[in-house]
KOLNUMI-957917 format. One record per residue (C-alpha): residue number from 1; residue in three letters; x, y, z. Coordinates in steps of 0.5 Angstrom, whole numbers. Example, Ala and Ser with C-alpha at 12.3 -4.5 7.8 and 13.67 -1.06 7.14 Angstrom:
# KOLNUMI-957917
i, aa, c1, c2, c3
1, ala, 25, -9, 16
2, ser, 27, -2, 14
//
This chain:
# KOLNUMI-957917
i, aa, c1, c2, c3
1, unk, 235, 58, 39
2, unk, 235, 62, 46
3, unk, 241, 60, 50
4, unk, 239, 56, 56
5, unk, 240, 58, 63
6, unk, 243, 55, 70
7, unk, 237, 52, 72
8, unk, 236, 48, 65
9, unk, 243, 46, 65
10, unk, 242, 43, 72
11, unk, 238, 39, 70
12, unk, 241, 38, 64
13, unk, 247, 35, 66
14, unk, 246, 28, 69
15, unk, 241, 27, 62
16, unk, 248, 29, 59
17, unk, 252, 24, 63
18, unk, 247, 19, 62
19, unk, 247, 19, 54
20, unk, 256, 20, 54
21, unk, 255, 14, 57
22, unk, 251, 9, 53
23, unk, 257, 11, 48
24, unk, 262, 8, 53
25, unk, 264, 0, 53
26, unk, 261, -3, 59
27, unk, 268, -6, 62
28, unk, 271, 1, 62
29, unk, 269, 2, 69
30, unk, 273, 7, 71
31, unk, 272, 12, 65
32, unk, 263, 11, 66
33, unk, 264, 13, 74
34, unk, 268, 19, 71
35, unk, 263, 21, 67
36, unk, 257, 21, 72
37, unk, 261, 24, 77
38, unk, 262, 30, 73
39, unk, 256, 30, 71
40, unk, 253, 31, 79
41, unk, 259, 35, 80
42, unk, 257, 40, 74
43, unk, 249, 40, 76
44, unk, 252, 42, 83
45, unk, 257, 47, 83
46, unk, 250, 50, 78
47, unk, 246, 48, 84
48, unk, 250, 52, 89
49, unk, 251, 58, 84
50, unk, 243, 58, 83
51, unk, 241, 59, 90
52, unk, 247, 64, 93
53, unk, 246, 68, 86
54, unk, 238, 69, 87
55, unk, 236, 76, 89
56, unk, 231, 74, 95
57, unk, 230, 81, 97
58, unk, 226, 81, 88
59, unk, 223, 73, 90
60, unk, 218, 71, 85
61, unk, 221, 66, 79
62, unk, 228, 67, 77
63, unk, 233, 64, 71
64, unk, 227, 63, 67
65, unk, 227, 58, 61
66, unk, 221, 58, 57
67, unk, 220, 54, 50
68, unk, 214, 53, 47
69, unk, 213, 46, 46
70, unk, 205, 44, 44
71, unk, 202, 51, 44
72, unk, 196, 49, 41
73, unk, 195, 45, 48
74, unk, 199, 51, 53
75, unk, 205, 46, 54
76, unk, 212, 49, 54
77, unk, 219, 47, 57
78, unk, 218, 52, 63
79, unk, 223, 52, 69
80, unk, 225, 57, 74
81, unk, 227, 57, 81
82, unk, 223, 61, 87
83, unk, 226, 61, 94
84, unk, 222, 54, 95
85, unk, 225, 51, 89
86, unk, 231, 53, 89
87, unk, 233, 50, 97
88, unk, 231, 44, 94
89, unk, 234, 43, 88
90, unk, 240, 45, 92
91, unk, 238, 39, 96
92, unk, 238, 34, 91
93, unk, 244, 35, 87
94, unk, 248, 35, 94
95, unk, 245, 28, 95
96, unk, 245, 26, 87
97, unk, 253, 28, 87
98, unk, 254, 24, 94
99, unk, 249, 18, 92
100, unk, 253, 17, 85
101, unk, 260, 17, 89
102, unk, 256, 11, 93
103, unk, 255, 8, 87
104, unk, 262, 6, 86
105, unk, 261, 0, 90
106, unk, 256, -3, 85
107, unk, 261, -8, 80
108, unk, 255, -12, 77
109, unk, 252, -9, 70
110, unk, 255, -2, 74
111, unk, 253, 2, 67
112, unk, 247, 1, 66
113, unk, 247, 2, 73
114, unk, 249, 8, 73
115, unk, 245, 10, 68
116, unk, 239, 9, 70
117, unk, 241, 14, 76
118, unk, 243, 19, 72
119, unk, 236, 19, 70
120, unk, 233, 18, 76
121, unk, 236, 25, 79
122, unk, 235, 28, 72
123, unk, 227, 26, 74
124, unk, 228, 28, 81
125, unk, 231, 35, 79
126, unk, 225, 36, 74
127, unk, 220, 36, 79
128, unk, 223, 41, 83
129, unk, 225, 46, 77
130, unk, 219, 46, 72
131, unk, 215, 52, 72
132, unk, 210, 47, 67
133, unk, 204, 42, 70
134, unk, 205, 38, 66
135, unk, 213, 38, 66
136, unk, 212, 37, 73
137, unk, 208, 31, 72
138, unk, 212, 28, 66
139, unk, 218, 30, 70
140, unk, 215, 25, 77
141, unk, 214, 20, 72
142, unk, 221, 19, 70
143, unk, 223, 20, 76
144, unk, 218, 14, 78
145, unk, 220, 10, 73
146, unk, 228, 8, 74
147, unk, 227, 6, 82
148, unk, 223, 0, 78
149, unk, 229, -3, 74
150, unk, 234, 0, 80
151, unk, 231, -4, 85
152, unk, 229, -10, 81
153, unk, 234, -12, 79
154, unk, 241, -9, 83
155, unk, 236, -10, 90
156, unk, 237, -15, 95
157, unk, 232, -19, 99
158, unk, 224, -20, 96
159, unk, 226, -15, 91
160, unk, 221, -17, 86
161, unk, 215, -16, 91
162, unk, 217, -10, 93
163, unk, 217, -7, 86
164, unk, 211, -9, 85
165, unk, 208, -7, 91
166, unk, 212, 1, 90
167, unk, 209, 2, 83
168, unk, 202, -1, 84
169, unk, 202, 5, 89
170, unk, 205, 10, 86
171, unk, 201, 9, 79
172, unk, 195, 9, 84
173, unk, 197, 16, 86
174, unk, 199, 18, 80
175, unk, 193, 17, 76
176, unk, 189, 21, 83
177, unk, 194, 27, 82
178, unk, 193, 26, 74
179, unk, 185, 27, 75
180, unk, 185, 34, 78
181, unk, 191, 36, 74
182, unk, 186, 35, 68
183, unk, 181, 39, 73
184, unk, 186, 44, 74
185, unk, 187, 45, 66
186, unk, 179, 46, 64
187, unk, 177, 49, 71
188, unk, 182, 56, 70
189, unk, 179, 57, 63
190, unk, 186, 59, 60
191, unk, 187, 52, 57
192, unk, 194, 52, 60
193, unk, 199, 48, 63
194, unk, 204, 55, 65
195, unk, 204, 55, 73
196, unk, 206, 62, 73
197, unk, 200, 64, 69
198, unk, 195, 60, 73
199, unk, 198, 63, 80
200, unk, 196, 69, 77
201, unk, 190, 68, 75
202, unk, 188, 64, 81
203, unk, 190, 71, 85
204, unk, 185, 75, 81
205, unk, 179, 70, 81
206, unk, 179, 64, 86
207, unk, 178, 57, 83
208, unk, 171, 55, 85
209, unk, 170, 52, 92
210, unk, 166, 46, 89
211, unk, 172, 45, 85
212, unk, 178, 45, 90
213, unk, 173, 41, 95
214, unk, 174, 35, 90
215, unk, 180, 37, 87
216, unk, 185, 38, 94
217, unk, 184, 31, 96
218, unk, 185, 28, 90
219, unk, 193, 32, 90
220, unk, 193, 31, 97
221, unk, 192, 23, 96
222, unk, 197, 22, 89
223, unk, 202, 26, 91
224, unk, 202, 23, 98
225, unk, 202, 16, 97
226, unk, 210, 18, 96
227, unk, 210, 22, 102
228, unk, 208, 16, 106
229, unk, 201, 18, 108
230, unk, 198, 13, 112
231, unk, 195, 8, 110
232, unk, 199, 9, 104
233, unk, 206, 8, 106
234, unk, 206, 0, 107
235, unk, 211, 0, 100
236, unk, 215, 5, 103
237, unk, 220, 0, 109
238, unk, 220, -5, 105
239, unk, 222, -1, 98
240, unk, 228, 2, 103
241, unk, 230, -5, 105
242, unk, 230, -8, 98
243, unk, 235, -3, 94
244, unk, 241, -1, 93
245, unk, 244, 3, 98
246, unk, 244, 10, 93
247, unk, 237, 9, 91
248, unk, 235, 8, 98
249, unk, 239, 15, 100
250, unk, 235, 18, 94
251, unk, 228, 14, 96
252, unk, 229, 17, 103
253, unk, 232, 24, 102
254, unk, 229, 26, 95
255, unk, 223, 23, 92
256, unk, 219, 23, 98
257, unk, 220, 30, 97
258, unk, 218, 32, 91
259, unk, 210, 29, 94
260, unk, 211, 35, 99
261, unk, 214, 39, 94
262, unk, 207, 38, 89
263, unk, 202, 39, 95
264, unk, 205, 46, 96
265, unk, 205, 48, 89
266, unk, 198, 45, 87
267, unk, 195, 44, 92
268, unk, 196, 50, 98
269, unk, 197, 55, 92
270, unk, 192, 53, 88
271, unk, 188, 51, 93
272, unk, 187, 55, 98
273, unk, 179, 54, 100
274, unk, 181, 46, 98
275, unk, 186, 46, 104
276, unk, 182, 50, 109
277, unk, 176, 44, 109
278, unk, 181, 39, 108
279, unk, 188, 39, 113
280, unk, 184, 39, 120
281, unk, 183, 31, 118
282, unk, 190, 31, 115
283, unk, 193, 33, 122
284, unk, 190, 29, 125
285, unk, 193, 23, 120
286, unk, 200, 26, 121
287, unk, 200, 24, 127
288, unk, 198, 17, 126
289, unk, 205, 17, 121
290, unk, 209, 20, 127
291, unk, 206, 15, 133
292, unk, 205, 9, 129
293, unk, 210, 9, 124
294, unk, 216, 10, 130
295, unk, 213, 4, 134
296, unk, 213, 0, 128
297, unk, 221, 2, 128
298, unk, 222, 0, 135
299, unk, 220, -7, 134
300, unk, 224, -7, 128
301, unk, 230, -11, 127
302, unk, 232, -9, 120
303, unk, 237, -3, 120
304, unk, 234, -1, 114
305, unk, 226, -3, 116
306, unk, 228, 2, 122
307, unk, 230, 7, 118
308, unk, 224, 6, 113
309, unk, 219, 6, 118
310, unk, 223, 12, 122
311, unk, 222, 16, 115
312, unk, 215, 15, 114
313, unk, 214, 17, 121
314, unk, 218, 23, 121
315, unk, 214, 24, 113
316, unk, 208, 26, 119
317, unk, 212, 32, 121
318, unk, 212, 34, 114
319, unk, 204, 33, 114
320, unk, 203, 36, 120
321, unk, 206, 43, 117
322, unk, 202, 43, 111
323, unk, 196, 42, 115
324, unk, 198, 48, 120
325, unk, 197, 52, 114
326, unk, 201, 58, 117
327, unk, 207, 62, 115
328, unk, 212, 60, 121
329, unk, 210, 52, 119
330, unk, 210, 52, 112
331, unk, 216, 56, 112
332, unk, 219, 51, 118
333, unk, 215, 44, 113
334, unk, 220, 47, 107
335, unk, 226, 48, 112
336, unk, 225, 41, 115
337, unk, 225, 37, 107
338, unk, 231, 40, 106
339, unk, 234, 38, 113
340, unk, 231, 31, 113
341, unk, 233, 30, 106
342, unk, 240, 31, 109
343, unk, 240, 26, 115
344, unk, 236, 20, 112
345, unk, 241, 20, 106
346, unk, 246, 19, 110
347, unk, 243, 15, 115
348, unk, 242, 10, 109
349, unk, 250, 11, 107
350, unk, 252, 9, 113
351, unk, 248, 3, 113
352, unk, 250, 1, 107
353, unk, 257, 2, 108
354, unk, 257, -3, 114
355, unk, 253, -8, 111
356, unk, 257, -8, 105
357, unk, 263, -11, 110
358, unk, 258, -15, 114
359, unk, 253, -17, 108
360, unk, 247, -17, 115
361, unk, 243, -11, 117
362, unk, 240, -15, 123
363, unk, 242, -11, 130
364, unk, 242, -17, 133
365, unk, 247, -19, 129
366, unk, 252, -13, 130
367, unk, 254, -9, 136
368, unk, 261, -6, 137
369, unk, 262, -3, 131
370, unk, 265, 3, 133
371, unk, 271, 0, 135
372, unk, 274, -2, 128
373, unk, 270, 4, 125
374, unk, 270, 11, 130
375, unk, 268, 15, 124
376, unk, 263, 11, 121
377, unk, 261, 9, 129
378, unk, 261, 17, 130
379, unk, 258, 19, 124
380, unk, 251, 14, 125
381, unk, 251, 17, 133
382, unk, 251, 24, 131
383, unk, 245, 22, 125
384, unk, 242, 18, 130
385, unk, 242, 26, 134
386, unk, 240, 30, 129
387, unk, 234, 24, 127
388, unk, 232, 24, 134
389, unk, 232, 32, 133
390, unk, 237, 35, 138
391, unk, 239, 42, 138
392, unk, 246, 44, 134
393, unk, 243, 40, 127
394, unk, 238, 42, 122
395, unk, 232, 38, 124
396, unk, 231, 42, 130
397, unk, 229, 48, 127
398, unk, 225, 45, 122
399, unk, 221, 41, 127
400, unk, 221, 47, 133
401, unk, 218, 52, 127
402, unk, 212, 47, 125
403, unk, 210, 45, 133
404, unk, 210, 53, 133
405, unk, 205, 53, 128
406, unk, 201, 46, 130
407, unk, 200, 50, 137
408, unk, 197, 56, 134
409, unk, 192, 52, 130
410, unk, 192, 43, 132
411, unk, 194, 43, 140
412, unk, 192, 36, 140
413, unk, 196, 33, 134
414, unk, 201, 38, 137
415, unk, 202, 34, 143
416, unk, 203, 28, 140
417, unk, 207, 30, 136
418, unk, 211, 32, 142
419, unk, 211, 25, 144
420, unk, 213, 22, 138
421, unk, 219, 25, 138
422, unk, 220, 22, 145
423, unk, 218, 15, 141
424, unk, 224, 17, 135
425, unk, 230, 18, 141
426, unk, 228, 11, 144
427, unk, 229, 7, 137
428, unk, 235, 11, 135
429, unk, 239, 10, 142
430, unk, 236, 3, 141
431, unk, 239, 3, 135
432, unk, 245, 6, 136
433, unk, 247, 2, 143
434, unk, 246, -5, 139
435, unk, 250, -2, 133
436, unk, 255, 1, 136
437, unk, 257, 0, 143
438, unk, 257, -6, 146
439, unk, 262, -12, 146
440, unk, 265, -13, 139
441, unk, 263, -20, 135
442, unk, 269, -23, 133
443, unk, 267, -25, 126
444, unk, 268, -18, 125
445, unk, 275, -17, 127
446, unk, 277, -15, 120
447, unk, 272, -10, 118
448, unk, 275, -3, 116
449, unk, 273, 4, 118
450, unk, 271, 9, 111
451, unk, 278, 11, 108
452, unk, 280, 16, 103
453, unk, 275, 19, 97
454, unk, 270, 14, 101
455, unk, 269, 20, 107
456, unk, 267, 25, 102
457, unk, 260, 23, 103
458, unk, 259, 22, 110
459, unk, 262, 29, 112
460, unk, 259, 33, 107
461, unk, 253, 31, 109
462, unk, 254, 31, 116
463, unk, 258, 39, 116
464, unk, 251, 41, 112
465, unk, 247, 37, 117
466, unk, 251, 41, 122
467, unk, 252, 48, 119
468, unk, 244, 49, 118
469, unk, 243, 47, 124
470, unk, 247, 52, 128
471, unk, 246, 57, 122
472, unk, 238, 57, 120
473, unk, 239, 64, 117
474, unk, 242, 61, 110
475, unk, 236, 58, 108
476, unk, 230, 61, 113
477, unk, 231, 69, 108
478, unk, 230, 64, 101
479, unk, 225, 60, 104
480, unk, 220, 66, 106
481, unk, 221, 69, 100
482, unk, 218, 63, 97
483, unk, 213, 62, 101
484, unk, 211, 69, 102
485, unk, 206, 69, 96
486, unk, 202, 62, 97
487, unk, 202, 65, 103
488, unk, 197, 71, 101
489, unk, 193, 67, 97
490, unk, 191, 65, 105
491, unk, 184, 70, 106
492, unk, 183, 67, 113
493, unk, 190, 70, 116
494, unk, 188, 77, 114
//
């Protein structure tokens, strides 16, 4: 059997971690939190190794793994990593290895628990590694499937509805992305679900424009109902407010990702002329993310509803990049994914730390609170920053490179954009005064600032934020090398 590479054990390893555990008595709980912590760790450190190791000036898909699984219908375990997928990937296993050690706060049933995160990582990783459509898809589905079980039944408030509502609409955008993946299979005639081999053979001989006019819209409307495209962002907010604090950290820093991530791969890449006819009217509905979905968070009470709906409305950012359809906005979308991936982990981290002391998430209700907790306090005001896009974290160079791309291309949803923007500093210093400053209540006198291995997370995740911000350079090269072939498939910038 052929050795696996680092790419699959990446994978591979929550998958592991998950299975060691159902070995494991559920009352050993100091052993169950040992093993999913290595288990992240591994997939991590292998994460980090992949994406310094990748030869960017070479590009293309490195650390291969191909097995033939059902030859007779082109599926095979196919995973790789280019520049796009490997900054990703090194995302995810970040905040899967931090959103585990959040984890530990978790008493009830933490086993099964744990389980079912290890194999919603395993999922999420998928996604972004597979080189084989279907695996692609299979891997979004069982990333999908976990956040039912999490939220359901270790989740808070109207729980129930809030599952309901969030499978119902991704299972609609499922079954949306499912159709043309179909269509895509027949369409290229190879009878293959190999990426690789599709790309190539859509470079030599262009999908019909007939196809890619219904087959784009199908892959912009499934895969961006997880995206939050709007109007289908509504189970979103409230799925935030309903799980738990680590699911909420994947919900928002990866999961909403791997919409975007699916509309690159399949829908600019494959689909070019689809994309052409189809993103002018998406720019447009990005800037409805943006504007609507950050004044819906201004009137917010909730602290995870006002960062449910400041995620939605950053989502249009994202939307608005890929709707740009040039280099510097497409390089600036994939670099801005990875940098909100990071900052709204964190922001769902530093709320639920609090509201684990103080069992509320109404803003009216806190207030003060950086006084018995200065690094938490500091840390929400920073995250705050760097949601609000000031210079010296990432978000700032992502969002500065995709309003630099819908200048060129989409002026009028650019300039209200820009205004956006406006609207997200507001709420976040709104959020940040009612929060932090203030007198302090004195029901909250005995709270106690983060202590020990608790600050591990926070601070990992604020250096990053803080490091890529101030050093674009250790992603912009890996990202553009990725991009670069999507990117020549464009006829329209020769």
């Amino acid at each position: 059997m052929t050795a696996l590479g680092p790419v699959s054990w990446v994978l591979l390893s929550p998958v592991l971690g998950a299975v060691a555990m159902l070995f494991v008595p559920k009352d050993r709980e100091r052993l169950l939190k040992t093993i999913a912590l290595a288990a992240s760790a591994v997939s991590m450190l292998l994460a980090a190794w992949v994406y310094w190791q990748y030869d960017r000036s070479a590009a293309g898909y490195q650390f291969v793994d191909k097995i033939e699984w059902v030859p007779m219908l082109g599926i095979s375990y196919h995973v790789g990593v280019d520049g796009i997928n490997a900054t990703l990937l090194l995302m995810t296993a970040i905040l899967s290895f931090t959103g585990v050690i959040v984890t530990f706060g978790v008493h009830d049933r933490l086993k099964d628990y744990l389980i079912f995160y290890l194999f919603l990582i395993a999922g999420c990783l998928g996604v972004l590694c597979a080189l084989d459509i279907f695996f692609i898809y299979f891997f979004y589905e069982c990333a999908v499937v976990p956040v039912f079980p999490l939220i359901g039944v270790w989740g808070s408030g109207n729980k129930a509805y809030a599952t309901m509502k969030l499978t119902l609409y991704l299972t609609l955008g499922a079954v949306l992305a499912l159709i043309a993946i179909f269509g895509l299979y027949f369409a290229t005639g190879l009878r293959t679900f190999d990426l690789v081999a599709i790309e190539a053979a859509v470079r030599q001989t262009p999908l019909a424009p007939s196809f890619q006019a219904w087959a784009f819209p199908l892959i912009m409307i499934g895969f961006g109902v997880i995206l939050t495209l709007w109007p289908l962002h509504t189970w979103s907010p409230m799925g935030y407010a309903a799980a738990p604090t680590s699911v909420s950290m994947l919900h928002a820093g990866v999961l909403k990702k791997l919409g975007a991530y699916a509309i690159i791969r399949l829908g600019l890449g494959l689909m070019p002329d689809g994309a052409a006819q189809w993103m002018p009217y998406v720019a447009w509905i990005a800037v409805i993310n943006i504007v609507y979905c950050g004044l819906v968070a201004f009137r917010q009470q909730d602290l995870k509803y006002i960062l449910g709906y400041s995620s939605c409305s950053h989502m249009g950012y994202i939307l608005l990049g890929l709707a740009c359809l040039t280099p510097t906005a497409l390089n600036g979308t994939v670099f801005f994914m990875f940098a909100h991936g990071i900052m709204a982990a964190l922001s769902f981290a530093l709320v639920g730390f609090i509201y684990h002391q103080t069992h509320t998430r109404d803003l009216s209700d806190w207030g003060g609170l950086g006084k018995k907790m200065p690094l938490i306090g500091t840390l929400f005001v920073m995250v705050s920053m760097a949601s609000a896009g000031l210079p010296g974290f990432a978000n700032f160079i992502g969002e500065v490179m995709i309003l630099m791309g819908a200048w060129d291309t989409h002026r009028i949803p650019a300039i209200f954009a820009v205004g956006g923007l406006v609207i997200t500093a507001g709420y976040m210093l709104r959020t940040v005064r009612g929060a932090i400053q203030g007198p302090l209540d004195p029901r909250w006198a005995s709270l106690h600032d983060a202590r020990g291995w608790e600050r591990l997370p926070y601070v990992l995740l604020i250096v990053i934020l803080i490091v890529v911000g101030c050093l674009p350079s250790l992603l912009l090269p890996t990202i553009e090398s990725g991009t670069r072939p999507i990117v020549q498939t464009w006829t329209w910038l020769s």
